[in-house]
N, C-alpha and C positions, 0 to 999 in steps of 0.2 A: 749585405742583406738589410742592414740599420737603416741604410742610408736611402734604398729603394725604400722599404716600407714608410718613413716622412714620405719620402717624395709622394706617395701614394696618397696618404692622408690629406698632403698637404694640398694635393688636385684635386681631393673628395672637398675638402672644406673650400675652394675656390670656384667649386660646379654651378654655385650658385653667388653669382656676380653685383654686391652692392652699389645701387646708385650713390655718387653724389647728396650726400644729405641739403647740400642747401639748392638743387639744382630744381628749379619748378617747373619746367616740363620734360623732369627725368622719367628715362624710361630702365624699368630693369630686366635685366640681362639673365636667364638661366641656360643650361643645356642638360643634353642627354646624350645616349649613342644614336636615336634620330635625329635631332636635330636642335639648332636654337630657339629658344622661346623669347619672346621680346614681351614684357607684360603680363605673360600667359596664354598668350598667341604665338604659335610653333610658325617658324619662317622655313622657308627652303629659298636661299640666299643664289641669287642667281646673277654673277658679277662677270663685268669685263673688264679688263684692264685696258687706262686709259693712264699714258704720259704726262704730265703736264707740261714737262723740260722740252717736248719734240713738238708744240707746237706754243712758240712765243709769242701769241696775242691773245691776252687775257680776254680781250673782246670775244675770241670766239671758242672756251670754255663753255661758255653756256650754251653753244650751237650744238658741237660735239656730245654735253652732257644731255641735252634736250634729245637728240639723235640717239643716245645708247638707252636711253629708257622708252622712247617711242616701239625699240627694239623689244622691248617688253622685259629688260634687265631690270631687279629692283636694287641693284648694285653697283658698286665701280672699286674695283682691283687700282690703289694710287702707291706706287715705289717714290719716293722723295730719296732725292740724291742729293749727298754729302757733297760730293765734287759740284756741282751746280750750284751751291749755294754757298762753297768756304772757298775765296782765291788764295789765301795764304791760313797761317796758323791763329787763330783765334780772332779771325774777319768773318762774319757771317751776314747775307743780303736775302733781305726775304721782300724785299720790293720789288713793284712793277713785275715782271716778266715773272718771280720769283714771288711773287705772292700767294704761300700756300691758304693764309686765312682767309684771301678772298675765294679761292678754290675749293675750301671744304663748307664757307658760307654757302654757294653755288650748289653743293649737294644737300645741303639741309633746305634750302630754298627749293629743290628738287623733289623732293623727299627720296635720295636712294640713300642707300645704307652703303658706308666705305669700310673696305678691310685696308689700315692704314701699312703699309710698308717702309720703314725706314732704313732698312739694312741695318747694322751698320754700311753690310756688303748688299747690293741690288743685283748686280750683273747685267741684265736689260741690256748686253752688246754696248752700253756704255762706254767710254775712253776711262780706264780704270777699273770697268764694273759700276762706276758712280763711287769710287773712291778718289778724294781728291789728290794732283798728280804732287802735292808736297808731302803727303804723308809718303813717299818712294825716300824720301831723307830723311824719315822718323825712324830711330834706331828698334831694332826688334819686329818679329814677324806678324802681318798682318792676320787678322781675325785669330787669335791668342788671344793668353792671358799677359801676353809680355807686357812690361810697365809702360815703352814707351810707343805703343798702341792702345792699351786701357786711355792713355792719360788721354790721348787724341779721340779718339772713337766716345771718348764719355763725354769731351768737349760737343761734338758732334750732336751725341743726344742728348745734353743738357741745354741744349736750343732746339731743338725738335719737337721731343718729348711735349715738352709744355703747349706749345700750338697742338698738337694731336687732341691732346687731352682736354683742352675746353672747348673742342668738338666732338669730344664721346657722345653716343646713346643717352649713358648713364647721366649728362649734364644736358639734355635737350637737344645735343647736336645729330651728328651723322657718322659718325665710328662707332661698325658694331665688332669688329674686333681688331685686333692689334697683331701684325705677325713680325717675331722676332728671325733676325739674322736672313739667310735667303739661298737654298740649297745648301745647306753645309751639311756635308759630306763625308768630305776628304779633311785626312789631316787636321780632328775635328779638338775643341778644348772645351771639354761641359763645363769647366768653371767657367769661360768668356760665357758659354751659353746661358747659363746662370744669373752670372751679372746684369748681360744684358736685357734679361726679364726686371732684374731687382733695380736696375735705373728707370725703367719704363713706370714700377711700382712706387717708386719715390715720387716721382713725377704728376701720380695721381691716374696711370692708368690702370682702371679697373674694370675693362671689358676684358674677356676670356683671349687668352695670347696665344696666337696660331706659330706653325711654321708650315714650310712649305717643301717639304723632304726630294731629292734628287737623287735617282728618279723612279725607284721603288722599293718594296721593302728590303731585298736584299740588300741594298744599301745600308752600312751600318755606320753609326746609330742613327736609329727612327725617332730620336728627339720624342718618345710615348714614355720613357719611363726612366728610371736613376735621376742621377746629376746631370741640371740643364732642361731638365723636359718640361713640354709646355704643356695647355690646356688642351687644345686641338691641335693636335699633327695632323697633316694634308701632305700629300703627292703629288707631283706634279708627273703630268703624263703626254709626250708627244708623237704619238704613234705612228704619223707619217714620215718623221723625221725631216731631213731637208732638203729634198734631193727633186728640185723641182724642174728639172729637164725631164722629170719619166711623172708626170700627173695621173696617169692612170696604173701606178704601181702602189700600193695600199698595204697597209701597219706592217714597214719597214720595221717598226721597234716594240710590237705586240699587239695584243687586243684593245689596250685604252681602256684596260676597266680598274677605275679607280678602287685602293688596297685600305681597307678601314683598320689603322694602323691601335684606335684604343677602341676599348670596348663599353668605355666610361663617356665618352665625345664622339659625334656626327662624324662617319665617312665624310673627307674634305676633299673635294677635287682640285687643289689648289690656285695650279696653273695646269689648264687643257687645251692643248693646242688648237686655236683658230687661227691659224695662218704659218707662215714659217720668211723664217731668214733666206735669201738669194744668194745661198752658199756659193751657186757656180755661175751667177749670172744669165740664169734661165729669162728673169723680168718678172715683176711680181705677179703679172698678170698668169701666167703661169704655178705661182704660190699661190694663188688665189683658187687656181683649178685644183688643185694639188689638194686643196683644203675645202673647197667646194659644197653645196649642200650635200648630194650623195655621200660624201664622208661625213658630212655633219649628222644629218639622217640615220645613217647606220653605227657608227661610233657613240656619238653622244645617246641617242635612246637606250644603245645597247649598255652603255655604262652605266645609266641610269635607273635600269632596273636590274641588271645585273652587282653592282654593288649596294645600289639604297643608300648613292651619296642624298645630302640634303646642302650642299655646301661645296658651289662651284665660284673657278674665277678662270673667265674666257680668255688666254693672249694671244693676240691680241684683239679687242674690241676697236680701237683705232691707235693705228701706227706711231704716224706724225712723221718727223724730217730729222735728219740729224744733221742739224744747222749747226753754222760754226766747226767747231772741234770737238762735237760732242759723242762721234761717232767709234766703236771699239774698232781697228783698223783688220782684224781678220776675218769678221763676218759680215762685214753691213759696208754700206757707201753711205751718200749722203740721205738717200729715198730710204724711212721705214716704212715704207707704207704696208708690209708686212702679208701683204694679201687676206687683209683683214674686211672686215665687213660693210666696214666705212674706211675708203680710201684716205688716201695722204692730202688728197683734197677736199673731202669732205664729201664725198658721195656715197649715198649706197647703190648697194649689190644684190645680185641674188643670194648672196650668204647672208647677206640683213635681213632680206625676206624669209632666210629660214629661222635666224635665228627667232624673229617674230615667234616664226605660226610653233617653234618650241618652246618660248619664254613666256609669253602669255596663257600656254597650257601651264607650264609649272608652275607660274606663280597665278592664276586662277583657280588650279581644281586644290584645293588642299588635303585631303588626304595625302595626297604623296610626301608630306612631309613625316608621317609617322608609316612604315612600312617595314613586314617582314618577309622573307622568303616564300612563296606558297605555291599550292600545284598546279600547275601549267594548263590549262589546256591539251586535251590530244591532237596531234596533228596526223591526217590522216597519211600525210606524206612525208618520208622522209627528209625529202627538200626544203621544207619550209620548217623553222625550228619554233618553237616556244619556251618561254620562261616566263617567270610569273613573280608581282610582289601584292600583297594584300595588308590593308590598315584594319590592325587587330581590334579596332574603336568602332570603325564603322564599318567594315566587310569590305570598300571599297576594293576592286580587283585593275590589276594593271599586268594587261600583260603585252608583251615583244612577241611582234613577231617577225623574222627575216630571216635569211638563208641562213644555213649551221656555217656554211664559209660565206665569210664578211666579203670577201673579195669579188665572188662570183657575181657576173651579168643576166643571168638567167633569168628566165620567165616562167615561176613557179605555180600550180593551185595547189590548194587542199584545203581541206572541211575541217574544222574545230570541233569538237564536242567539247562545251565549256559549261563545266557546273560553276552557274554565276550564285551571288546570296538570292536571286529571285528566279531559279529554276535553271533547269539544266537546257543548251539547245544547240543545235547543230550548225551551223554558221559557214559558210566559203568565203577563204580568203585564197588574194594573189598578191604574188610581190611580183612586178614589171621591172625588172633590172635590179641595179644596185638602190635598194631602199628598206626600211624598215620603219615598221607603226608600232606605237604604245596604245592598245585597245584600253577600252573602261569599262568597268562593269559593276553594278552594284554603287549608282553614286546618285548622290540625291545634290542634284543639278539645279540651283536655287530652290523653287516652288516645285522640281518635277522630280520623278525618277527614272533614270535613265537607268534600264536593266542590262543592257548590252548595247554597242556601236559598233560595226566592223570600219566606222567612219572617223576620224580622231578629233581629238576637241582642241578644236582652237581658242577658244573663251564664251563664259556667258556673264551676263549681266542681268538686274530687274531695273524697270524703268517704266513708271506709269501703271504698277498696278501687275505686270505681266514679265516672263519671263523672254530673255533674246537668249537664244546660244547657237554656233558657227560651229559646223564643223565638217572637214574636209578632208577629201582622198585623191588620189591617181585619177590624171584625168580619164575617161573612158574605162574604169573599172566599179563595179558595180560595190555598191552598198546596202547594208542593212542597220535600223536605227530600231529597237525596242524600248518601248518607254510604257510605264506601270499606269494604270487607271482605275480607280475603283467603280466605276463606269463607262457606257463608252462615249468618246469623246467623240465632237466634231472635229473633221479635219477638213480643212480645205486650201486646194495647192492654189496659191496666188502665182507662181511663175514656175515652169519646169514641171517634169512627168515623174509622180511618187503615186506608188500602187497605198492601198493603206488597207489595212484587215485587223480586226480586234477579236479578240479570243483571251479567254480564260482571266483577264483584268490589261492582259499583252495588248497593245497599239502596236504592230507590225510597218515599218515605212523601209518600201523595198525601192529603188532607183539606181541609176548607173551616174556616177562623178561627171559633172558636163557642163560648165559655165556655172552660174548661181542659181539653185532652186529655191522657191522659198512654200514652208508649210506653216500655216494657222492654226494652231489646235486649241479646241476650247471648250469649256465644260468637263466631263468626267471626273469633278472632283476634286479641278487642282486647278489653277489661275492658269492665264488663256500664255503660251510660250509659241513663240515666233521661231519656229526652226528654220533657220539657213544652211543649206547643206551645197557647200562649192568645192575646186578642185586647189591642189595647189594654187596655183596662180591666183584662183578667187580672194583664196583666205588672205596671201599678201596686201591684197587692197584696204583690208579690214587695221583700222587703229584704233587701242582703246588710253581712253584715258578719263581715271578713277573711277567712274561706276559708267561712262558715258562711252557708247559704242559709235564709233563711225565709221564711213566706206567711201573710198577714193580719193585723191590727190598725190604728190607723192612725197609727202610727210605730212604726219600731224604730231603739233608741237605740245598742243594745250587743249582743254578744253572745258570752258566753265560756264553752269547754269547759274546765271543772275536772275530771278523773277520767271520771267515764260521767255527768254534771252536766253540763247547759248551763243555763247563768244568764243569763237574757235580760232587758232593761229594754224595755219598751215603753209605749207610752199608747193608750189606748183610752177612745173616746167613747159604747159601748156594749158588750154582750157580744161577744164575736166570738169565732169560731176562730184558732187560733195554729198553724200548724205549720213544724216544724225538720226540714230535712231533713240529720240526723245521725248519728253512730255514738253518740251519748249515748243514754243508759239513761232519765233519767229528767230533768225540766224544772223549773225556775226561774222564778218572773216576778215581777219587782220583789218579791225574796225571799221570794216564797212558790212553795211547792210545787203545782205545775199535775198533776194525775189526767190522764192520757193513755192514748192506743192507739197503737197499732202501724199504720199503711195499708198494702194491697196496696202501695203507691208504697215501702212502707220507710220510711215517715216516721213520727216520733211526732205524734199530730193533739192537740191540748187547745183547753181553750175559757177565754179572757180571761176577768175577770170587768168591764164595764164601772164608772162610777164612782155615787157616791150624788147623790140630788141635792141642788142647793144652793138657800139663800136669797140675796138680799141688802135691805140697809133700806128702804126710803124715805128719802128727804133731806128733813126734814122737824126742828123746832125751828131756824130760820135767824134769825140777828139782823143787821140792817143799819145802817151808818152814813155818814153822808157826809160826804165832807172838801173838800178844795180851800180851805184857809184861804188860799191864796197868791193868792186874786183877792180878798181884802179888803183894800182900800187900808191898815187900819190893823195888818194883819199886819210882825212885826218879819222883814225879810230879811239883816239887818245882818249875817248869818253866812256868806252867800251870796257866791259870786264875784264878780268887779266882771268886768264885760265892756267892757272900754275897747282891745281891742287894734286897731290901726291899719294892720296887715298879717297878712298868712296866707300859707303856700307852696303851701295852693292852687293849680290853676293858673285853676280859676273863681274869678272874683273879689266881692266882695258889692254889690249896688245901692247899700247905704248904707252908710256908717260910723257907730260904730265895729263891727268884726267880731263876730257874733255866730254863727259856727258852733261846732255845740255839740262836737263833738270837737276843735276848737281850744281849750279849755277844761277836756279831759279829760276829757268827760263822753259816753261812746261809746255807750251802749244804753240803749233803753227809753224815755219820756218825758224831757221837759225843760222844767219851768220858767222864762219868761222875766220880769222886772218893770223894766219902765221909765219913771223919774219923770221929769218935767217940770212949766213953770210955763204953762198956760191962758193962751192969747191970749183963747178967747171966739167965736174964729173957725173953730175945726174942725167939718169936718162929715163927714168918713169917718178911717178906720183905715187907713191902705193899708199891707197888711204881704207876702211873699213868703216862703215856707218849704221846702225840699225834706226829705220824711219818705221817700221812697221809696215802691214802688205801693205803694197802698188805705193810705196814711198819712192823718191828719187833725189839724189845730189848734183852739185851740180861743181865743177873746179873749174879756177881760171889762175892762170900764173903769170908773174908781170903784167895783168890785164889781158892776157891771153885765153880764148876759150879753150879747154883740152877736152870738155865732152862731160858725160853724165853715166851715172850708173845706177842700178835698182838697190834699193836698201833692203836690208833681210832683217831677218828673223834670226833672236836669238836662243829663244826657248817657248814651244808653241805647242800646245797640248802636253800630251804626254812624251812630247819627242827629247831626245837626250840634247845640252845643250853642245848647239851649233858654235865651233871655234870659230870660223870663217863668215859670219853673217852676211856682208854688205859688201863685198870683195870689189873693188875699183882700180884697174892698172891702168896709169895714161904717162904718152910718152911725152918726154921733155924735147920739145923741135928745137933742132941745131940751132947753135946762136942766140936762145932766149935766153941764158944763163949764163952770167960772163963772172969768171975766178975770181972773189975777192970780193966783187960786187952786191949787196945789198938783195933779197927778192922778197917778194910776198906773195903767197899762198893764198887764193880765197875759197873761200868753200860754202854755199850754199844747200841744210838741208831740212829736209821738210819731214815732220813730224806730223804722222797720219793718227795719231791718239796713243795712250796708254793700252796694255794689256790688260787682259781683266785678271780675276784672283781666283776663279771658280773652285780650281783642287786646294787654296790657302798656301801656295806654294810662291815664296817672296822669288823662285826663280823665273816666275810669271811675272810677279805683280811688279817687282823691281828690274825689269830687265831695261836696262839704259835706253836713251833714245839722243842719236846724234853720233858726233865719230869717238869713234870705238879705238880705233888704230890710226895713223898719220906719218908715213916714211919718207922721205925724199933725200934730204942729205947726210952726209956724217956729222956735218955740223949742228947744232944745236936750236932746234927751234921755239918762239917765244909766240905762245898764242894769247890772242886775245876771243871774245864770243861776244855775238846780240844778237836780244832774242825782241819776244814783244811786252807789252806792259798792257794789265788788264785795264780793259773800256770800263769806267765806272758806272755806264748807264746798260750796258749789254754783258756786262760779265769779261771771267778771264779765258772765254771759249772762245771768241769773236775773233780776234785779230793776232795776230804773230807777227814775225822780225824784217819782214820786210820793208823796205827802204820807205815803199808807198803808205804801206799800216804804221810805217812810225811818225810819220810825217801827216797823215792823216787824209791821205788822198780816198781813204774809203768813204772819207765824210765828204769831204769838197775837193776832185780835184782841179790841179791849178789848169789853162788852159794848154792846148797843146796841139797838135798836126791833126788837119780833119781826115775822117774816114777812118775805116780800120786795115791799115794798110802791112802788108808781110810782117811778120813778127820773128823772133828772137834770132839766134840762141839765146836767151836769158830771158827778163824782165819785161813786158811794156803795163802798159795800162791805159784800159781806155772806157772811154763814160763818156753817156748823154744822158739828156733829161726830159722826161717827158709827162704827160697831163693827162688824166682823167675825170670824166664826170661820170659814172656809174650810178645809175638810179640809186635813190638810199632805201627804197624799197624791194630791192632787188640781190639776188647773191649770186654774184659773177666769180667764181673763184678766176683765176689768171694763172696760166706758169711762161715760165719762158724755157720757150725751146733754141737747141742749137742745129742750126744745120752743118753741113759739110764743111769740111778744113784738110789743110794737109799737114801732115808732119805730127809728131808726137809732142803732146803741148796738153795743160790743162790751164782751168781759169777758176780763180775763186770771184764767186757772184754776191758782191755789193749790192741790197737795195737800200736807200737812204741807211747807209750807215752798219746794216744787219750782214752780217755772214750767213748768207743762206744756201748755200752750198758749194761744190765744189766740180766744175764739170771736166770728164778726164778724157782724150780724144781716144776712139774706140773702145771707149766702157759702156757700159750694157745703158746708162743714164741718159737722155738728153734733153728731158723735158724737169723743170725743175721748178716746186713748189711756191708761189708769191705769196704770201699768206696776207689779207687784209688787217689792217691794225699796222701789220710794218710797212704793207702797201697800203699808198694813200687811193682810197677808192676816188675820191671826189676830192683833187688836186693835183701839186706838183710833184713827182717823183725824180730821185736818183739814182741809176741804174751805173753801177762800176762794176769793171771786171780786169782781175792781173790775173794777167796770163805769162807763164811761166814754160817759156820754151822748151826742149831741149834740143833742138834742132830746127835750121830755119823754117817755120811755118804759117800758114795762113789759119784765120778763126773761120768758121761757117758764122752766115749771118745770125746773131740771136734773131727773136720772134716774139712779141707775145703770144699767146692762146689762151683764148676763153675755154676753159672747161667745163663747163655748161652756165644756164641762166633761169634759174630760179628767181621767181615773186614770191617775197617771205615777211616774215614781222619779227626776225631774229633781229 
């Protein structure tokens, strides 16, 4: 009870979060059970999470980040991974690719606020979780307080820590809070919890320290209170789960209403799911439906005023790739693209568009950051449900409305009697299928008051004197807007059919949702406001940026008034209209000058100019060669490790000795070479060997130089399942005659290591579960192995490349020449690469992927572009188009295109392809 009551005090005396004394444009940091205040302005923190490790060109960082605040996020959710940045024990690279200070500079230059994540543990489907794969031979259990995990894990944030930290808030930067560890759960250690608050604190951070609880309160401990508990506990909620072969099956895992774990700090949404993992190979575009605006619509609103979070973070906001070896091998391939909002290529969605017309209302109307529970509206029908929150400051009213089951399609009415702060009144609402509205009522709307809307607010802004504000419904379903006058106003419709009536100080604007209306109102007392009232669809069009409102193209990047000059950056995929609703004179676009009018609205209108079109090559001069010298018996391995060890801290232990796992050995990613000699009794007649590669892993044996076949590698402890004796079971027969009595033979074994496991339950029979052969039988006689694996690229990390003959040799950079065309492949090894040119307008944003077509036989390839491991294509996996990311693609030059392909049975490649993914005119 001692020990809880500190801990109590000690979070009452931390409520209030000191800047930085010497920092001069520190900002300070307070909270409540609403919400954060930054200065004395209360935020409602509206974040998505963004990778930086899954997509490796710092170049376009800023595309991405420009893109998720365009969305109307004033946030970004960033996990920094330990294994990404430490190849061995006390190496740490924070360049190039791996540059997080130029990535949190990027958010301060943005202005969004970051909740910094460092784990220790991330999980993010990571290879390890984002633990790196040498901590597997650090003695003692991972996420503990064992010593030799402290001693590693404090190494870890004793390089972290300090970059986070001279981008705090609190020192002028862009971290507004800090969240310690990452679901812990299971198997949990409040003194590690503890600690790793108290290094973050040495360190100098002193923004309020979140966690991110998995995956609701039941779960214990809620990290709110004892030993270990932080400032803000948060939930993370995914209510679709992951099952995206059935997209129109909805909260598989509950309601999705975020659990306000203290009563002292902001309900924290932590991580809410916007998109999901391709658990079964459905295609993300499937996760995307799965996850889709109608889920977003009806979940997320519904959370929103059903808990009175103030403090979300979206996963994912954009995916990215899991290049290289970076991928956790039981949930994910090389595509995250996550069915996120912004694809793996850089595109938006219709869930971009919704997140917009929700992120611009929350972080526009601000009352919603201070809210409590209040009474509903009546709904005159069953059908249609209501709940209610009201800001006890200013009256503002918010209320939900949608079906009492979230699930249902139906086409509802019923009449509200809603006692607003400015009169009671009877109102018709409908909900057309799966959807749901957060109405307003009682909200003083810049210069105006907005007494009630059955219409939702997408954003308002002032500009010149007058107020703009957007707001939108179903298309074809009618609307009413009431707004307060202490006389009556003129009204007049500049576009579109709005009835208008005034009584009793009431402006009545009655219309049905139909393309974009627009109404003039002016006089009665209040500055003249420009109502736009459009449907879905409309409000997507609409971008705001700082107090500047604009309507079409399809993005806007930027937008700044210089003098009677607005300089706007936008992209556009065709011609399009642009219009600024502004006191500027005259337009900008991606620094050219835009020919404009004047609209009855006041707006200046001009017309984008879309982009040129583009070519790209054919992939065509390809030369191919084939390696795997390491299955010819009379290959020299003499440079090779000797694999004689006779113990491992493992807690799985090996069928045979001597140990033969391959990151016992230091050899942690990608393929790995095995050769083991022995002397021929005369009497074998199978191979019996055991491998765990993790899923869709494969090995492959050859004896004397002989093919004997391949087999799948298993799994040896996976979720909750009890650990598998038998993982990666491989019988091959020894054919008459290849093994002569007495005689000399060699074993080789090739296999492929599809990542580390993650740690999620803190259970080392997870995090430690070997990778490589497990077991190895063939004779009575005694065998003498040797292993090679790969060695980390110092310019691309130690995810890139593994043991392959080609990777050590260095055929991914340049290979040497070899037989043209791409002709029949294996069993085993080939590799084959051309080169080819691009000139891609530098104006222009041509994302590129390469696709595979048709092949036979069972065979995958790992994809080479100049150098980069950028994925892994596997014949009949759900993948076949795969991400070129520009910055490792040379848009405007020479490129390197390699691919080793890795047989297991003779087969052919389908031709690769480039593909333009679309063609955007931009100023990124």
């Amino acid at each position: 009870m001692k020990r809880i009551l500190i801990a109590f005090l000690l979070a009452l005396t931390m409520m209030s979060v000191p800047p930085a004394a010497s920092a001069e444009a520190a900002s300070r940091i307070t909270y409540d059970k609403y919400s954060l205040t930054v200065d004395g302005r209360r935020v409602l923190l509206w974040s998505g999470e963004l990778h930086y490790f899954r997509l490796p060109s710092p170049e376009l960082w800023r595309d991405v980040l420009e893109k998720i605040k365009a969305a109307g996020f004033n946030g970004v959710s960033l996990y920094f991974s330990w294994g990404y940045h430490s190849p061995r024990p006390g190496v740490y690279d924070f360049k190039g690719v791996r540059d997080v200070d130029r990535l949190l500079r990027l958010t301060e230059e943005l202005g969004l606020y970051v909740v910094a994540r460092p784990g220790p543990y991330i999980n993010a489907e990571t290879t390890g979780g984002g633990f790196p794969a040498w901590l597997k031979n650090v003695p003692g259990r991972a996420r503990s307080s064992d010593p030799g995990y402290t001693k590693a894990y404090r190494e870890w944030l004793g390089h972290i820590n300090p970059i986070i930290a001279r981008h705090q808030l609190t020192r002028g930067g862009s971290v507004i809070a800090y969240n310690a560890e990452n679901e812990y759960a299971a198997n949990t250690d409040a003194a590690y919890m503890e600690d790793i608050q108290r290094q973050a604190r040495n360190a100098g951070i002193n923004v309020p320290i979140t966690h991110n609880q998995c995956c609701d309160a039941s779960w214990t401990p809620t990290w709110a209170t004892g030993q270990g508990a932080v400032q803000i506990p948060g939930v993370d909620d995914y209510p679709q789960s992951f099952e995206c072969r059935e997209p129109d099956t909805w909260g598989t895992w509950g309601e999705g209403v975020t659990e306000r774990l203290s009563q002292t700090a902001p309900a924290y949404g932590a991580e809410y799911q916007a998109g999901a993992i391709d658990l079964n190979n459905a295609g993300y575009e499937k996760c995307r439906e799965l996850t889709g605006p109608a889920f977003m619509k009806v979940y997320y609103k519904s959370n929103l005023i059903a808990s009175g979070a103030t403090m979300f973070g979206y996963y994912m906001a954009f995916g990215g790739t899991n290049w290289g070896r970076l991928a956790q091998p039981n949930d994910v391939y090389t595509s995250y693209d996550y069915g996120a909002p912004i694809t793996e290529n850089r595109q938006l969605t219709t869930k971009y568009d919704e997140f917009k017309r929700q992120g611009l209302f929350v972080t526009t109307v601000t009352p919603l950051t201070k809210t409590d529970t209040a009474t509903a509206p009546v709904s005159s029908s069953a059908a249609v449900h209501t709940e209610a929150r009201a800001n006890p400051d200013t009256g503002t009213q918010f209320v939900l409305v949608r079906h009492p089951d979230r699930k249902t399609n139906a086409d509802e009415t019923s009449t509200l009697t809603w006692n607003t702060p400015d009169g009671t009144h009877s109102v018709p609402v409908r909900l057309k299928g799966r959807d749901a509205k957060i109405l307003v009522a009682g909200y003083d709307m810049g210069g105006q008051r907005l007494a009630l809307s059955t219409s939702e607010i997408l954003t308002h802004t002032t500009s010149g004197g007058r107020d703009v504000a957007v707001l939108y419904g179903t298309d074809g379903i009618p609307g009413k807007t009431v707004l307060r006058y202490s006389s009556r106003p003129k009204v007049r419709v500049l576009e579109g059919d709005v009835r208008a009536s005034y009584r009793n100080g009431d402006l009545n604007l009655d219309y049905t949702h139909s393309g974009l209306v627009r109404v003039l109102i002016t006089d009665g007392g209040r500055r003249p406001l420009l109502l736009l009232l459009g449907t879905d669809a409309e409000a997507a069009k609409f971008w705001r940026s700082g107090d500047v409102l604009l309507r079409g193209t399809d993005l806007v990047r930027s937008a700044r008034l210089n003098a009677s000059t607005l300089a706007i950056r936008a992209d556009t995929s065709k011609p399009a209209d642009i219009e600024a609703f502004t006191t500027a004179k005259r337009i900008t676009l991606n620094h050219q000058h835009v020919h404009t009018r004047t609209t009855p609205s006041g707006s200046l209108l001009g017309k984008a100019p879309g982009p040129r079109p583009v070519h790209v090559p054919l992939l065509n001069g390809w030369r191919t060669r084939t390696e795997a010298p390491e299955a010819d018996p009379a290959y020299d391995d003499s440079r090779w490790t000797v694999a004689d060890k006779t113990a491992t801290i493992s807690p799985i232990k090996p069928k045979t000795l001597p140990v033969l796992y391959a990151d016992d050995y230091g050899y942690h990613h990608g393929h790995v070479w095995y050769r083991g000699r022995f002397r021929a009794t005369g009497s074998e007649t199978s191979v019996d060997l055991n491998a765990i590669t993790g899923k869709g892993g494969v090995y492959q044996v050859w004896l004397n130089g002989r093919y004997l076949g391949s087999a799948a590698g298993g799994e040896q402890k996976d979720s909750d399942a009890p650990v598998n004796p038998d993982p990666g079971p491989g019988k091959f027969s020894v054919p008459s005659g290849l093994l002569t009595k007495g005689e000399p033979a060699v074993l080789s074994v090739l296999v492929e290591n599809m990542g580390h496991n993650d740690d999620w339950t803190a259970d080392d029979l997870r995090h430690k579960q070997p990778r490589g052969l497990v077991g190895a039988s063939v004779t009575t006689s005694p065998i003498t192995w040797r292993i090679q694996g790969g060695t980390a690229d110092s310019v691309r990390g130690p995810l890139n490349t593994g043991g392959l003959h080609g990777e050590r040799e260095g055929w991914h950079l340049r290979m040497p020449s070899g037989r043209p065309g791409l002709p029949p492949i294996g069993p085993g090894v080939s590799w084959s690469s051309t080169d080819f040119r691009l000139g891609l307008p530098s104006d222009q944003d041509v994302p590129l992927t390469l696709r595979f077509g048709g092949g036979t036989g069972r065979h995958r390839a790992l994809i080479y572009l100049n150098g980069w491991n950028v994925g892994e294509y596997v014949s009949g996996g759900v993948q076949r188009d795969f991400t070129l990311p520009s910055g490792i693609l040379r848009t405007r030059g020479p490129n390197t295109l390699t691919l080793a392909v890795i047989a297991e049975e003779k087969s052919t490649l389908g031709e690769p392809s480039l593909r333009p993914v679309a063609n955007h005119r931009t100023s990124r």
